[in-house]
C-alpha positions, 0 to 999 in steps of 0.5 A: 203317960208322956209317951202315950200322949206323945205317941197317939199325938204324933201318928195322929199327925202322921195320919191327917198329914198322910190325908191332907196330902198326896200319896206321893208327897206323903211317902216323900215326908215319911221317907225323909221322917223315918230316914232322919231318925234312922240316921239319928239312931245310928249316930247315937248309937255310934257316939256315946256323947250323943247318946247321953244328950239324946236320952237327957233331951227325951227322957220322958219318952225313951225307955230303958230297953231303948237307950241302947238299942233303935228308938220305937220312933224310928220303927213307928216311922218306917212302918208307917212309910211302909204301910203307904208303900203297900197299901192303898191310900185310904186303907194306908191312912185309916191304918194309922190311925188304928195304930195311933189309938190300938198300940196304946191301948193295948199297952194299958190293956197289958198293964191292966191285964198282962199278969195272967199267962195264956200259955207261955204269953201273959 
């Protein structure tokens, strides 16, 4: 429930930052955002140490699969650098909002519902 919290909380943010400032300015944020939780990553994953305090720090917010591998933060940022590099503005900016309440609903809809296979997809 953190992380659902977390993640509708933070790409809200991203979204009304992406609205209250210029496009240029946003993509410069966003840019330097998915930049230093890529690099963020890279060390982690290089660095076992790092990694274990990485994990201790958001531990309520990785999950298993992520320990080892790029944390969904860092793709969330760089998607959203790069729906406002391709998009125009405003279309960029309601995107992210669908995404900050779509991917979390459809992870409850899954929860909910997921356990019934629609050819080789549950």
């Amino acid at each position: 429930m953190l992380r659902r919290i977390f993640h509708i909380a933070s790409v809200i943010v991203l979204a009304i930052l992406a609205l209250i400032l210029s496009r240029e300015t946003a993509l410069w944020l966003f840019f330097a955002l998915a930049s230093i939780t890529l690099l963020a990553d890279i060390v982690r994953l290089s660095w076992p140490a790092a990694n274990r305090l990485f994990v201790f720090v958001f531990r309520g917010l990785v999950r298993d699969h992520e320990m080892d591998r790029i944390n969904g933060s860092t793709y969330v940022l760089v998607g959203a650098l790069l729906t406002l590099i391709l998009f125009h503005h405003p279309l960029a900016i309601a995107s992210l909002f669908f995404l900050a309440v779509g991917d979390p609903s459809a992870s409850l809809a899954g929860e909910r519902w997921g356990n019934h296979e629609m050819g080789r997809k549950s």
